[in-house]
N, C-alpha and C positions, 0 to 999 in steps of 0.2 A: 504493500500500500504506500503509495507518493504521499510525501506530508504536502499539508499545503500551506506556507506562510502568508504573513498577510501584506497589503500593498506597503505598511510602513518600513518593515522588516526588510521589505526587498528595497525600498529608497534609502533605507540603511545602507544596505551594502553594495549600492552605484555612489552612491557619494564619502562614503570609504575609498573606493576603489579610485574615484573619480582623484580623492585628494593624493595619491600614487600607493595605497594599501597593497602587497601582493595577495594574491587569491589566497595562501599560504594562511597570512597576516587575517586575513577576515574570518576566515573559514575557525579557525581555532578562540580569536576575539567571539567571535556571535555562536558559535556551538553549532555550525553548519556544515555538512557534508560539500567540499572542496567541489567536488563536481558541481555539485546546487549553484554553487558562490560563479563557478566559471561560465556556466549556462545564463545566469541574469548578468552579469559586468564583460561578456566576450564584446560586447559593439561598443562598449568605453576606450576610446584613443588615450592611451597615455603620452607624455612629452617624452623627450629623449632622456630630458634630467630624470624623470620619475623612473625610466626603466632605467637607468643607469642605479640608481638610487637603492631599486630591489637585487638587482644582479649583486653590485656589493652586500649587502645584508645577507642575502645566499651565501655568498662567500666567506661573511665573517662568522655566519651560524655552522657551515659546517667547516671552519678551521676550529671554531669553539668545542665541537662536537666531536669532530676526529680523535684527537686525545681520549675521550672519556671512553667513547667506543671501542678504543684498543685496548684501552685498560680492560674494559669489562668483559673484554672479548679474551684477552690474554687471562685475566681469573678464569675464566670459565672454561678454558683450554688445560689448568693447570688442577682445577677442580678434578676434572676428566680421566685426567693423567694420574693423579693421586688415586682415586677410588679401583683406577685398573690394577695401578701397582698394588695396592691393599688386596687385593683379590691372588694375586700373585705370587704375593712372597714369601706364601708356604714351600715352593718351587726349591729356595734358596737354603733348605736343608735337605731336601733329596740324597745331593751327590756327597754331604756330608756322613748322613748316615749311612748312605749304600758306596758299597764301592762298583757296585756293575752298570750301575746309571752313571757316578763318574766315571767311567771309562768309555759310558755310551757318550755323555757330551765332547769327549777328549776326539773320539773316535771322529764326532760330525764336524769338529771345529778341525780336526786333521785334513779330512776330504776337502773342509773347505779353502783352508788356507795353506795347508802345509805342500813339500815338494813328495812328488808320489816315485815309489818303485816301480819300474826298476831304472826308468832315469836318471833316479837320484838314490845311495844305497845308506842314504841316513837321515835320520829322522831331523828336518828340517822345518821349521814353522816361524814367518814374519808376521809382523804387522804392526803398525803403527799405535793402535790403541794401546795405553798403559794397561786400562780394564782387562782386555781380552786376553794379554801378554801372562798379566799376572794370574789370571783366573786358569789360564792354560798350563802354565807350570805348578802351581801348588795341584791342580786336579794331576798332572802325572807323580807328584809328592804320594797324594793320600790316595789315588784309586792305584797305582803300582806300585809294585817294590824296584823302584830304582838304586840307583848307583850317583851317587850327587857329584863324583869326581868326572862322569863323562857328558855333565851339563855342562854345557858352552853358550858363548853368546856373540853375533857380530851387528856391528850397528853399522846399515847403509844412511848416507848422510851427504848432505849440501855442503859445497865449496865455502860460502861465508858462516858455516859451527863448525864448535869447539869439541874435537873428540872427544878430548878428557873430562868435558863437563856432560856429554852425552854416554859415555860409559860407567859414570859415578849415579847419573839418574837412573837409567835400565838398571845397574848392579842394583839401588834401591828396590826397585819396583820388584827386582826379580826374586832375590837373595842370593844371586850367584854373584861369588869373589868377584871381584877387578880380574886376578888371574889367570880367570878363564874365561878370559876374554879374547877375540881374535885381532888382529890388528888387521885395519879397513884402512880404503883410502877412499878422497869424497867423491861425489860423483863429478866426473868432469862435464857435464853437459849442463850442470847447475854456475858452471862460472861465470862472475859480473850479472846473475841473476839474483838478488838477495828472498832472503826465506821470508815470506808475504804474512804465514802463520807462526806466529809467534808460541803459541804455542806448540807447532812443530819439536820435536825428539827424534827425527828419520824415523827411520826402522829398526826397529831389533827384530833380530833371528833367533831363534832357540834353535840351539842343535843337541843332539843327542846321542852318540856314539854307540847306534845301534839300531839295525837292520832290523832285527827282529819285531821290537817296540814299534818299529817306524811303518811294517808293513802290518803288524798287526791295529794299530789303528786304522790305517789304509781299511783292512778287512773289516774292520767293524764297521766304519762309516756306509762303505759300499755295500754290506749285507743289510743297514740299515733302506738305503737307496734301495734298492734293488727289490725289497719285500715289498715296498708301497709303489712299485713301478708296475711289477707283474701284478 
């Protein structure tokens, strides 16, 4: 059902509009659906000043607006994000109490990132994340019975960092000595390029001095693969 206003209501809002109101402006002053307000004031000529006058106020409403709307858009993104992680983080004692689910995620994050047999005949695994680095080594700590003297470590790295301050960060993150460290040289293709990310660290490599360890991850991964494929 069409409301129907009355003749003064509508001379309201042509001489509103008449005196340079936007539709916007009227429509929210008088409690009137914006379409209504455009259908009675479309045959009013505005001046140049007048529309210049609204186009600014659009403008300054929504640089007003933008800020708030990001904020409120960013809580509610971070809302989001919390309640999934809460749902979640039972996850984060699985591979502590089992050691076969550790060795299943050792296994996925091998196939994904590490170098595969028989290319390569040693257990090799980069990446640049500290998180993933670290999460990678303490899971072959507590889901294997290793050997901590044939953990290694090399760091690929940019022409403008500092080895020695990139092999004391990884030894941090990792727990492996300085000692068993390899000696690297930077990349040359990064010269008179400087490093954009600051928080850049290259790459660390975990190596592992053993074929065995290295293909049996390999196999787990791929038996993982392989089940949900067929």
């Amino acid at each position: 059902m069409v409301k129907e206003y009355s003749r003064q209501i509508k001379q309201k809002m042509r001489n509103l509009r008449s005196q340079g109101w936007s539709v916007g402006e009227i429509s929210l002053t008088m409690k009137i659906p914006k379409s209504t307000v455009s259908g009675w004031v479309r045959d009013i000529q505005l001046t140049a000043k007048q529309k210049e006058h609204i186009r600014q106020k659009i403008l300054d409403s929504g640089a007003l607006g933008r800020p708030l709307a990001l904020k409120a858009n960013y809580e509610k993104i971070e809302r989001w994000k919390e309640k999934i992680r809460s749902e979640v983080k039972h996850f984060a004692k699985l591979a502590v109490k089992n050691r076969e689910i550790g060795r299943l995620i050792c296994g996925l994050l091998y196939l994904c990132e590490g170098a595969k047999y028989p290319s390569t005949k040693c257990l090799v695994l980069g990446n640049s994340n500290p998180e993933i680095i670290r999460c990678f080594v303490n899971l072959l700590r507590t889901s294997f019975d290793i050997n901590e003297n044939k953990l290694r470590c090399r760091i690929m790295y940019r022409c403008d960092q500092n080895l020695t301050e990139l092999n004391k960060y990884w030894s941090d993150v990792t727990g492996i000595p300085l000692a068993n460290f390899y000696k690297s040289k930077p990349d040359g293709r990064t010269k008179g390029k400087p490093t954009l990310r600051k928080d850049y660290k290259g790459i660390c490599a975990i190596h592992y001095l053993s074929t065995d360890l290295q293909f049996r991850l390999q196999a787990i991964g791929e038996t993982v693969i392989k089940k949900w494929w067929s």
